[in-house]
C-alpha positions as a printed Julia matrix, in Angstrom:
280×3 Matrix{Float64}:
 113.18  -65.06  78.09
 113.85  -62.68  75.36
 113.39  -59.38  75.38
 111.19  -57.71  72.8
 113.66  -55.72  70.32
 111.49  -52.43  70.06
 110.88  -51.77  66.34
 109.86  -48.54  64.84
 106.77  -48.96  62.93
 107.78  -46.68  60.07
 110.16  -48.27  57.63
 110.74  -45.57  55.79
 110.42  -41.84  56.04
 110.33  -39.75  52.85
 109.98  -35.95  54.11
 106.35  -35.87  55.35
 105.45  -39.59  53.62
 105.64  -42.45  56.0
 105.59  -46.41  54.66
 105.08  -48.31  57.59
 106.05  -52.05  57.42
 102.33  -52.65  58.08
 101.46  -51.34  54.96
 104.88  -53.39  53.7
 103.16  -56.48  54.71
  99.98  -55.96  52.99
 102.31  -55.53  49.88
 103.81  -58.24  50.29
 100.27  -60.54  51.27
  99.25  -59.15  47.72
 101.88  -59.76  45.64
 102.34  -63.47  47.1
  99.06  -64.05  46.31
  99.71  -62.43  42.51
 103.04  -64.65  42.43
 101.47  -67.62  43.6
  98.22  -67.63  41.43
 100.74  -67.26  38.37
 102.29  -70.72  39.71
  99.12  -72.29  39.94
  97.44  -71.07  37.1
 100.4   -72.91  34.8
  99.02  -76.38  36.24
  97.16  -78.27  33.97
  93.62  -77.86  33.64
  94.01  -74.62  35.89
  90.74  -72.93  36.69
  92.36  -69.28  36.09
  94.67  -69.04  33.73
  97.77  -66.72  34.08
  96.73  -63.55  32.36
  93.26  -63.84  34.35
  95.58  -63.5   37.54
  95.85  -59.95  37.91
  92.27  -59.29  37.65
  91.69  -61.77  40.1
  94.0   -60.45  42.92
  93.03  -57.12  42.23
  89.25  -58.43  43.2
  90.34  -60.4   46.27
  92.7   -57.43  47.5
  89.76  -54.97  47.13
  87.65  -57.29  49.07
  90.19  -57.71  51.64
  90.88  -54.1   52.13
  87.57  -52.95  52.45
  85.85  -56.53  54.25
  88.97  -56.1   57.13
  88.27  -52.53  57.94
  84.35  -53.1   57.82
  84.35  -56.16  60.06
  86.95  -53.78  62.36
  84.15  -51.29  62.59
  81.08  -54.34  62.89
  82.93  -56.74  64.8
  85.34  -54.84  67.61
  84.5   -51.07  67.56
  80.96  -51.13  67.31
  79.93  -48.94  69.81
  82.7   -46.5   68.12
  80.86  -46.64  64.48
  77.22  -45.66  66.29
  79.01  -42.98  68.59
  80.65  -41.61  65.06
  79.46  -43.35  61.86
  82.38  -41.2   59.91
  84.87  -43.77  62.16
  84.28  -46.5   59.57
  86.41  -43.78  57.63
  89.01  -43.5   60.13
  91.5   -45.56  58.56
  94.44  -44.29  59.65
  94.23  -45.09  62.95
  94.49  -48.49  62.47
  91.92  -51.32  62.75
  91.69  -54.13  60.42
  89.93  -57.73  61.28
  91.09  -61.19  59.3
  87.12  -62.26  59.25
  85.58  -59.14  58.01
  88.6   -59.66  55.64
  87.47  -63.21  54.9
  83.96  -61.74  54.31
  85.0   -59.27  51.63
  86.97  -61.32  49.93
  84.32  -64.73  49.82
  81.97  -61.13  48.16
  84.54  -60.51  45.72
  85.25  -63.91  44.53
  81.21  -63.89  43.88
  81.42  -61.64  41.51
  84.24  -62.4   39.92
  82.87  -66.48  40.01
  79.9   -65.0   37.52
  82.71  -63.19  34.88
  84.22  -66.16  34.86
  81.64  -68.79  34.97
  82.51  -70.63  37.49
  81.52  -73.0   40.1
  82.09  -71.1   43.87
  84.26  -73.37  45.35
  86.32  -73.6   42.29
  87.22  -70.9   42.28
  87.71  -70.63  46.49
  89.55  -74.76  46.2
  91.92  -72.59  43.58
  92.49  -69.61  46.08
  92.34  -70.94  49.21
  96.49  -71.71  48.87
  96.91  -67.91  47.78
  96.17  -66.2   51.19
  98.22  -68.53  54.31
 101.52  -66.3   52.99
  99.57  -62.66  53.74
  98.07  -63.96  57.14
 101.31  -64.82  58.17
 102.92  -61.23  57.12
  99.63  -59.61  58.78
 100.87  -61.43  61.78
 104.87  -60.3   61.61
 103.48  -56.81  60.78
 101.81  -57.1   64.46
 104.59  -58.64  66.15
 106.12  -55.25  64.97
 103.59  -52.84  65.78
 103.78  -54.49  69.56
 100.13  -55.79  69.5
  97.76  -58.28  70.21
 100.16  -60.14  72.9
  99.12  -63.16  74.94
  98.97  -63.53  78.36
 101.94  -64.07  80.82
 104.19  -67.09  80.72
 107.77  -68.49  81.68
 108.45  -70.3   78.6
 111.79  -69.81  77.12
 110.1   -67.59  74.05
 108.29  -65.59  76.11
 109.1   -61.83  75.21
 109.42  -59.51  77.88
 107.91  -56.16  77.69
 107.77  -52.76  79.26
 105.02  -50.67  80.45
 105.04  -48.71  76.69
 104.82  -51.77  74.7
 101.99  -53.68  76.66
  99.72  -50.44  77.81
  97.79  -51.2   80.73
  94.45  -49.87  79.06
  94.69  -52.04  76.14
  94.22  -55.21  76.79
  92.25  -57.54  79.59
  94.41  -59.3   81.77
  93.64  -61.19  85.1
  97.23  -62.21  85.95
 100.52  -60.88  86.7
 101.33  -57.2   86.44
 100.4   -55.55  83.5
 104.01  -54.38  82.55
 107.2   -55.62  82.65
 106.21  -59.11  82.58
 107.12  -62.1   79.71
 104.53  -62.73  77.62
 103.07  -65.67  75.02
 104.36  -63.64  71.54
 100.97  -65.08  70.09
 101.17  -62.82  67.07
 104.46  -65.36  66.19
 102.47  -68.53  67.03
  99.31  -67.62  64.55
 101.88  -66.14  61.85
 103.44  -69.77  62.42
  99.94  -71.56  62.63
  97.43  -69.35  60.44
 100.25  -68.61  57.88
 103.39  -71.12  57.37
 101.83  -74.37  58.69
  98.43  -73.68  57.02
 100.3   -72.57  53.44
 102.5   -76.01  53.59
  99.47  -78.0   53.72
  97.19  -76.43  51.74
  99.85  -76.42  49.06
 100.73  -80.06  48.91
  96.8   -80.53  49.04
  96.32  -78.56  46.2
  99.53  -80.13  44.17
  97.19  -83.74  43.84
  93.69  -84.57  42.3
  91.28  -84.01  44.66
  87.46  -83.68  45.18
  85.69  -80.51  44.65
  85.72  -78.36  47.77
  88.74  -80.39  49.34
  91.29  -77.27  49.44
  88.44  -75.05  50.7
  87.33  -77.58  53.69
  90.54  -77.31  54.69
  91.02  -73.9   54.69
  88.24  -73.16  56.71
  88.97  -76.12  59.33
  92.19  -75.41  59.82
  92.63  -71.7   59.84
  89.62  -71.8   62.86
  91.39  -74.48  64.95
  94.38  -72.57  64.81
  93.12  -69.24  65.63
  90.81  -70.98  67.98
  93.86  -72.26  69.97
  95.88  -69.27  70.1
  92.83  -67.49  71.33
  93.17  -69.19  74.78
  96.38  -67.73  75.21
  95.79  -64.06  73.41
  94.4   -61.32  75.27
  91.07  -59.78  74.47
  91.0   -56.36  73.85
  89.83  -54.87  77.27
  86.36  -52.7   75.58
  84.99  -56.02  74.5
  87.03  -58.66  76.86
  86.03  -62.25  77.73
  82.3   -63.48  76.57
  79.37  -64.71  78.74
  81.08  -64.58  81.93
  83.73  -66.35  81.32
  88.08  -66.19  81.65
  88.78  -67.96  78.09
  85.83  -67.37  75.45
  86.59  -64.53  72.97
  85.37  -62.5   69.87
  87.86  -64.58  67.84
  86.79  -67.64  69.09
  83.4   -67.05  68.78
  83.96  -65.76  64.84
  86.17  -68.97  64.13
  83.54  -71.64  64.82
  81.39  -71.21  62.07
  84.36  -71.8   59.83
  85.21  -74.69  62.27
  81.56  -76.05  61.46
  81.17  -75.16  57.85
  84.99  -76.36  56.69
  84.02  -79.82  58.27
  80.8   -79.89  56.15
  82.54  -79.19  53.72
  85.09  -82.19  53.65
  82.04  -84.47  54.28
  80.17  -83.43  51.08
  83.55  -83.35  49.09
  84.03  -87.11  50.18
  80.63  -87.78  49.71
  80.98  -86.13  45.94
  84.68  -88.23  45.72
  82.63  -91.49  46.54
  79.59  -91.16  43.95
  82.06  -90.08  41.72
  83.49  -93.16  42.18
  80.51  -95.6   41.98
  79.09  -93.96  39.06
């Protein structure tokens, strides 16, 4: 077992200005995206081309921003928005959810689709590789700020954690004791799964013809498996906790099916497309 290397959240201290290496990470998730939509948009027959690049990141990081701390608020601290609509303002303490994200930035690329007359999953098959790189620094910026763990294990990884860094209050958790215990570092696993993993194959997909809605099918598919599966081992937060009665069923679950569902529609009516295509 290892035990978790307590890192301060602030990378930086200027006087009375603080840069956390959350904030780092968001940095970096946009400027991947920038580099990597520059790579992309030198292919031939590019949808965007290279000096459309910046506008386009600029979109998807406004949606991102402002989708992630919405679907925060709608999603996980609803109760906290009607007890204090000014919360949804409340940015600095923290809150920030991947779907709402998703949301905001599938509203952005909507308008941006119509400036640049374009078909919608175009434009999404063409950004889709962009993002895997920023979920997976989301995900090392939350291994740092010591949150979202997973539930108690003995695997060799497991990180072991003291009564500061795993608050009893926090989380729900049926087994073991609440502190000092080893724990799945599930952040890790979906930075892994969500990020790396998901950016290697969506990469290499997008590298080869394909048919329309391809890279977007598997965005969608694979990004809810994989946060599906680490869900069964990541602790709910414990004002919302497990769904319908049950030990394993979870917000994030619950949010990642109907990308589950629609990525696999997706993929059939992108064959279907790839197989007219081909008889005609």
């Amino acid at each position: 077992m290892i035990a978790y290397p307590s890192i301060d959240p602030v990378a930086l201290a200027l006087g009375p200005v603080k840069i956390h290496w959350y904030g780092l990470m968001y940095l970096f998730a946009f400027g991947s995206a920038w580099w990597l939509g520059k790579q992309r948009a030198r292919q031939e027959h590019a949808l965007v081309k290279p000096g459309q690049i910046d506008d386009l990141v600029f979109y998807g990081a406004l949606g991102a921003v402002l989708g992630g701390r919405v679907g925060s608020v709608i999603f996980y601290n609803f109760d906290s928005f009607l007890h204090n609509p000014l919360y949804l303002f409340k940015i600095w303490e923290g809150g920030m959810s991947f779907h709402g994200g998703f949301i905001g930035v599938l509203l952005a690329m909507e308008v941006y689709r119509r400036k640049l007359g374009s078909r919608f999953f175009e434009l999404t098959d063409f950004i889709a590789p962009l993002v895997p790189l920023g979920l997976a620094a989301g995900r090392l910026g939350n291994f740092i700020n010591a949150e979202l763990w997973g539930a108690p294990t003995n695997l060799p990884w497991a990180m072991k954690l003291s009564c500061e860094q795993f608050p009893a209050d926090r989380y729900i958790d049926f087994a073991g004791p609440l502190c000092f215990s080893a724990r799945h570092p599930s952040q890790l696993y979906e930075m892994l799964l969500e990020g790396i993993l998901l950016f290697i194959v969506l990469w290499l997909i997008s590298a080869r013809p394909r048919p329309y809605m391809t890279v977007s099918g598997y965005f969608l598919l694979l990004y809810g498996l994989a946060r599906s599966g680490v869900e069964f081992i990541r602790l709910p937060d414990a004002h919302i906790g497990y769904l319908l009665n049950t030990d394993w069923l979870t917000r994030g679950i619950v949010l990642s099916l109907p990308m589950i569902i629609v990525g696999l529609i997706l993929l059939v009516l992108a064959k279907r497309g790839a197989d007219n295509a081909a008889i005609s």
